[in-house]
C-alpha positions in Angstrom: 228.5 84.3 56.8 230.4 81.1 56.9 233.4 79.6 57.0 233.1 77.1 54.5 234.3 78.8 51.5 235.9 82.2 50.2 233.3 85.0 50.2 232.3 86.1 46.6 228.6 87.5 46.8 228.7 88.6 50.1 232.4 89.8 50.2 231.2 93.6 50.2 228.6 93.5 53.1 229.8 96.4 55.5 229.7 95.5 59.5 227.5 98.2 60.0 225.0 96.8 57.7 225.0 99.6 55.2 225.2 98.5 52.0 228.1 99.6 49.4 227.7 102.8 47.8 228.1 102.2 44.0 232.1 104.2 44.3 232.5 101.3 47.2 231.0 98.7 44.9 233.5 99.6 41.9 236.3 99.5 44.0 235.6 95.9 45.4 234.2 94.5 41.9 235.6 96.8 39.1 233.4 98.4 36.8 230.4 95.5 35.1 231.8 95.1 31.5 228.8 96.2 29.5 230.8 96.4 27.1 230.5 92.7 25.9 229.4 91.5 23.1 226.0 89.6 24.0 228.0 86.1 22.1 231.3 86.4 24.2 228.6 87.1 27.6 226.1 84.4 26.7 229.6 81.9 26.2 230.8 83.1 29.3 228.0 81.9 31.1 227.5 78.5 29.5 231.4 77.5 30.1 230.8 79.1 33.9 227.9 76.2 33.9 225.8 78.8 35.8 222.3 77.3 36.9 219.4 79.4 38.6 219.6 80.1 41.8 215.9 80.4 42.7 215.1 76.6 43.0 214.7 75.1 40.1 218.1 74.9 39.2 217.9 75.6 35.0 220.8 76.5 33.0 221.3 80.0 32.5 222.7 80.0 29.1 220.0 78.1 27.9 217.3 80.3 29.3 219.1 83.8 27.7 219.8 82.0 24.5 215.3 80.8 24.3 214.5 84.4 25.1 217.1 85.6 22.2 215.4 83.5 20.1 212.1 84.2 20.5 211.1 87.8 19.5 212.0 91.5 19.5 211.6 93.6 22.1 213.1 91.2 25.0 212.6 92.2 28.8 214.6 90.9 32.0 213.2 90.8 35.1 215.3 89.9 38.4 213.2 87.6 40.1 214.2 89.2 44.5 210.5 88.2 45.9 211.6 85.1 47.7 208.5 83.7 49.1 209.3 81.2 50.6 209.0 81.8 55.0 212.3 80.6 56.0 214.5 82.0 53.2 216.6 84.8 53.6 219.1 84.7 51.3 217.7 87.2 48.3 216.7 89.7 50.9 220.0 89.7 52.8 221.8 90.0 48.5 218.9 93.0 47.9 219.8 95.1 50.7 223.6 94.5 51.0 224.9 94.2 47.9 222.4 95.7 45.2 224.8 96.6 42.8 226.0 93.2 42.1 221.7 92.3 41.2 221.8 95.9 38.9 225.5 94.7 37.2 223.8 91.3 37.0 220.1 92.6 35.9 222.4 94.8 33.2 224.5 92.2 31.5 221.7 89.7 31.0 220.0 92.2 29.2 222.6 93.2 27.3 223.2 89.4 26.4 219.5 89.1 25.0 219.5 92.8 23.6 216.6 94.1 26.0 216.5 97.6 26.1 214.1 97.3 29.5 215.2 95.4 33.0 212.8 94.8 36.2 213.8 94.3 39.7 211.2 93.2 41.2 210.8 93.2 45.1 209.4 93.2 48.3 208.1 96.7 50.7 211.0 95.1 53.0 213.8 95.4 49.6 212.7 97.9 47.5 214.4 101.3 49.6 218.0 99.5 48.9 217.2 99.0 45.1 215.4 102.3 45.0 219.0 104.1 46.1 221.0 101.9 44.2 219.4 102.5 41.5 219.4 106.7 42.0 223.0 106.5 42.3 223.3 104.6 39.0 221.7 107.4 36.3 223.1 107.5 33.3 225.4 104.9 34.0 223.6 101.9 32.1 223.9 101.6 28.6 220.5 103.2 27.7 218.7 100.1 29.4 215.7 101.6 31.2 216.3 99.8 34.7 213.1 99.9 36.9 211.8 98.2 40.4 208.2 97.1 41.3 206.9 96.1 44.5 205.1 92.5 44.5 203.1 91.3 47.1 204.9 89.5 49.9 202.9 85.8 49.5 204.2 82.9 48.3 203.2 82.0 45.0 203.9 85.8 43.7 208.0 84.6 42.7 206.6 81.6 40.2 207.3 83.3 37.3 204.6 83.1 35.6 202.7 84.6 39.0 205.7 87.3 38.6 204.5 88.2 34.9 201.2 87.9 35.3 201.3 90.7 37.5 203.7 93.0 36.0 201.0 92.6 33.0 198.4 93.8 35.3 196.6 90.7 36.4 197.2 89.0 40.0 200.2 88.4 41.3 199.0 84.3 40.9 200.7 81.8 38.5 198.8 81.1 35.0 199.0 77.9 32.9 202.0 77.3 30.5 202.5 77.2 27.4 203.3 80.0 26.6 206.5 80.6 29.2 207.8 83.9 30.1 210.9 83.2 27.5 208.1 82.8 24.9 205.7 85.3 25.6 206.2 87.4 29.5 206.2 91.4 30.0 204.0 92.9 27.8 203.8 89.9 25.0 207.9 90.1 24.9 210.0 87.4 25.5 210.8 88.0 29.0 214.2 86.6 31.1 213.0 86.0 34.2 216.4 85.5 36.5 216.5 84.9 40.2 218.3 88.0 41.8 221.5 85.9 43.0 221.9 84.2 39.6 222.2 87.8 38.0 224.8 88.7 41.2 226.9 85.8 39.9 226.4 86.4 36.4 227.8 89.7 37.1 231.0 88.3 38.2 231.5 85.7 35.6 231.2 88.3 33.3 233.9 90.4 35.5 236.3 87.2 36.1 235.5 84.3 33.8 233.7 80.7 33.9 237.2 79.4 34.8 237.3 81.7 38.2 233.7 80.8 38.5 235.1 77.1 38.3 237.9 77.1 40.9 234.9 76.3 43.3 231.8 74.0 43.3 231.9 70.6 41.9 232.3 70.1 37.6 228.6 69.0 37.7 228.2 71.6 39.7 230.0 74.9 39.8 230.2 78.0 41.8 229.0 78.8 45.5 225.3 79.2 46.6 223.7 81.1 49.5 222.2 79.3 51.8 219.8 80.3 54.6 219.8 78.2 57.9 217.5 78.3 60.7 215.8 76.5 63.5 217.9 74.7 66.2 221.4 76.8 65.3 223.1 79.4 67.6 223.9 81.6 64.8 220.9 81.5 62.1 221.6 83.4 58.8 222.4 83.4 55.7 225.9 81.4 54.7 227.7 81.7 51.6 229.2 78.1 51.0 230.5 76.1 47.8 228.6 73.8 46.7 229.8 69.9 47.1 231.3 71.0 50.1 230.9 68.9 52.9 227.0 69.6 54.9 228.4 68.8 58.4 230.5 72.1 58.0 227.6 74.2 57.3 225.8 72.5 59.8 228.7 73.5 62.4 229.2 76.7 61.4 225.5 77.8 62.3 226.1 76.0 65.5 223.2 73.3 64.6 221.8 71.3 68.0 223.8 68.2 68.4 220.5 66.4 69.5 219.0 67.7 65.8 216.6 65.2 64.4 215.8 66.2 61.4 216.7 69.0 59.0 214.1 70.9 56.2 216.2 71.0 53.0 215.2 73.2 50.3 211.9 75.0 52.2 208.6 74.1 52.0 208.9 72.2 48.4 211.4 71.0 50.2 211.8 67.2 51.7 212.8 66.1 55.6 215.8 64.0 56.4 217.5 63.1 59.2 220.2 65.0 60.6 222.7 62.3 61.6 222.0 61.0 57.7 222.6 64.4 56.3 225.7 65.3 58.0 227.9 63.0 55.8 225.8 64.4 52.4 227.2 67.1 50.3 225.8 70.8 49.8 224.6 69.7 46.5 222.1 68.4 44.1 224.0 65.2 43.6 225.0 64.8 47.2 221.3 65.5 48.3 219.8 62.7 46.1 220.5 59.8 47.8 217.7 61.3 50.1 214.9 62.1 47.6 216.3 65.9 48.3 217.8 68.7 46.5 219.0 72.4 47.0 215.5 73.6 45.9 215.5 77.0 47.5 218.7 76.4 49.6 216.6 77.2 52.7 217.3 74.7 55.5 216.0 74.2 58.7 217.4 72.4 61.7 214.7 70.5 64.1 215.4 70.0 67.3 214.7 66.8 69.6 212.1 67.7 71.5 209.5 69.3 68.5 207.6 67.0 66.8 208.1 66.6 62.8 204.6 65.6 61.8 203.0 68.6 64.1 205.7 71.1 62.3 204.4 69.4 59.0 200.7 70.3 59.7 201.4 73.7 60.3 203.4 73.9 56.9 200.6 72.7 54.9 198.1 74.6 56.7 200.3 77.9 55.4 200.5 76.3 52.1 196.8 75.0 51.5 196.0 79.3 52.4 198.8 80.4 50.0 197.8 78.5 47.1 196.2 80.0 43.9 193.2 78.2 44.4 192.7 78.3 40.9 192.4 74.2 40.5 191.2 71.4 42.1 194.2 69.9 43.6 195.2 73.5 45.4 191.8 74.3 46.2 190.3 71.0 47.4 193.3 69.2 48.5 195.8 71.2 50.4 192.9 71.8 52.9 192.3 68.7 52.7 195.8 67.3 53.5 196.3 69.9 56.1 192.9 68.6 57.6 194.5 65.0 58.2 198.1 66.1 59.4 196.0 68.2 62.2 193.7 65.1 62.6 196.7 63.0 63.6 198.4 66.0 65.1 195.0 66.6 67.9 193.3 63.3 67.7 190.4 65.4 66.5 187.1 63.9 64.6 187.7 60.1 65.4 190.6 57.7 65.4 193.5 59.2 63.5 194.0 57.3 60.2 197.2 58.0 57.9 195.0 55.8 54.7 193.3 59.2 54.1 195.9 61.1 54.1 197.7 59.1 51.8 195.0 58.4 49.4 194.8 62.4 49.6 198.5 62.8 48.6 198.0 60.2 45.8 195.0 62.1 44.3 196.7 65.3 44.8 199.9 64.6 43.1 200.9 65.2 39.6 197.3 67.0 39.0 198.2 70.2 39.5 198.2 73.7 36.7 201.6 74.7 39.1 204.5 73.3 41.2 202.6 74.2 44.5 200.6 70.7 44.9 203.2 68.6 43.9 205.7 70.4 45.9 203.2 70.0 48.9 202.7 66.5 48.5 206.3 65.3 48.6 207.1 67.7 52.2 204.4 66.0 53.5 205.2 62.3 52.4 208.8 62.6 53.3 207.6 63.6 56.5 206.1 60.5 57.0 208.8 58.8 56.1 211.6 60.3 58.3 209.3 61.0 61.2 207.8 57.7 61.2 207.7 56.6 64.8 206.4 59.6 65.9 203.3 59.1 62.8 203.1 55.8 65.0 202.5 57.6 68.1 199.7 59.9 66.7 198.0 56.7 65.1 197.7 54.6 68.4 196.3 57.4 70.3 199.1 58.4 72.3 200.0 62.1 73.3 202.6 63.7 71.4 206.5 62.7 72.9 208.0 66.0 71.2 205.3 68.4 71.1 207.0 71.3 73.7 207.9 74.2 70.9 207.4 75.4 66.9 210.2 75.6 64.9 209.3 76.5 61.1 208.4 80.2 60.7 204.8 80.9 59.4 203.8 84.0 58.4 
């Protein structure tokens, strides 16, 4: 946990790991007003200026007000499967402070008028949501409140890979239109809401959009959690408020002082150089500068002596395996792109050349059914971008300077 800001979502996590019982909960949080009127909530959240937490950053608001509007019969669904390998955060929120993801799951339907809610989890998550949930009978407002157990790969948390299966089909992302807010759980107009949005919306609907406020930037608002790994002394997940300065975050996990680079956002995420990102913001707007953002708040910290573009190739190896393969781009390029990274990586089948691989990234790009090309494409050309003089190396034949360890987790 860091020191970077006042601790709102992981205030209740116990030292022994043990998450809150729901009398323990109450007495930190206060009872969830389910009483609201689903106007006053929805209001509540738009002033707060809530966006999602789960990467792609949409308002809140906006998304309960389309799913009001769209039908009878609404459904929320809290969104815990968290995919992505070197992200922590919705995990560590699952098993140490469930109750805040039930208050939040709750109030969102409430806000729409759903009479059904899905958590939806990991093996790893679902005990802690299993006896959160037992402890909570009878205490929520005649909303049937459920968890399912999604497979642990990393397309399952797109939404539309998230609906799919709780329809019955794969857990594998289909083509939009229609969206989950249009047509999701069983032809309902389904909220689907990552699990530490509904945790904040739970406390905006406890304390206001002008508590939420006193933190965050106006663009903005609110804290985030953040998961940092890689070359830190003390990897974890870190609650911080956003716009606050990245160096502190940085120095609170104890990041190598020799770091080179640093993974923003996971593996849709984009490279940049450490020295750079140190004077940057924890935000959106303070990421942009470097063709970065937030994305999954997952960050990890490379140290000096591994080498970015071999860290790269093993990335979009894991990708290229985890796609849908359900088009062309995913099916035929990733492999294709994780074929060239390795090429320049090993020196392997001829002289390495980086005009495939970028002819590759170009034909990729933009020509996918799903984010998981196009986020593929942009790790891998920031790569070359930051980690440019070692791309050098690799293309004039020369062993690897920074080659002695792995970094990135792959499953």
């Amino acid at each position: 946990m860091s020191a970077t800001t006042a601790l709102r979502l992981l205030g209740g996590i116990r030292r022994d790991g043990r998450p809150p019982s729901l009398a323990e909960h109450i007495t930190l949080y206060g009872e969830a007003p389910l009483e609201l009127q689903p106007r006053e909530l929805i209001e509540r959240v738009a002033e707060s200026g809530l966006t999602g937490r789960g990467g792609a950053g949409f308002p809140t608001a906006a998304k309960l007000k389309a799913v009001l509007r769209s039908g009878p019969r609404p459904v929320v669904v809290a969104n815990g499967l968290e995919g992505e390998p070197p992200s922590g955060k919705d995990k560590v929120l699952l098993a140490q402070a469930p109750h805040l993801v039930i208050d939040g799951a709750l109030l969102a339907a409430r806000a729409v008028g759903a009479k059904q809610a899905i958590v939806a989890t990991t093996a790893a998550t679902r005990p802690f949501v299993a006896q959160a949930l037992g402890e909570r009978r009878g205490r929520n407002a005649g909303i049937k409140v459920q968890s399912v157990v999604l497979p642990d790969r990393f397309v399952a948390g797109e939404e539309s890979a998230l609906v799919h299966f709780l329809n019955g089909g794969p857990a594998l992302p289909t083509f939009t239109p229609p969206r989950p807010y249009e047509r999701g759980v069983g032809g309902a107009p389904t909220a689907v809401l990552n699990v530490e949005t509904l945790a904040h919306l739970a406390l905006i609907a406890r304390f206001g959009a002008a508590w939420f406020r006193t933190m965050g930037t106006r663009a903005e608002p609110g804290s985030a959690l953040v998961t940092v790994s890689g070359a830190v002394r003390e990897p974890g997940v870190y609650e911080v408020e956003l716009g606050s300065p990245f160096s502190a975050l940085l120095d609170d996990a104890g990041a190598d002082g020799d770091a080179q680079a640093c993974l923003v956002g996971g593996y849709f995420g984009t490279w940049v150089d450490a020295a750079s990102v140190r004077d940057a913001a924890v935000s959106n707007a303070g990421l942009a500068p470097f063709g970065a953002s937030l994305g999954a708040r997952a960050i990890v910290v490379l140290p000096h002596d591994a080498c970015g573009i071999a860290e790269t190739a093993r990335i979009a190896r894991y990708l290229a395996g985890e796609s849908a393969g359900q088009c062309g781009s995913c099916f035929h390029g990733l492999p294709a792109i994780a074929d060239s990274l390795e090429q320049l990586v090993t020196r392997s089948r001829g002289k390495p050349n980086d005009g495939v691989l970028r002819h590759r990234l170009a034909q990729v790009a933009n020509r996918g059914a799903c984010r998981h090309p196009d986020g593929a494409v942009a790790l891998v050309a920031s790569a070359l971008r930051v980690f440019s003089t070692e791309l050098e190396r690799h293309l004039h034949g020369q062993r690897c300077t920074k080659h002695s360890r792995t970094v990135v987790p792959i499953p």
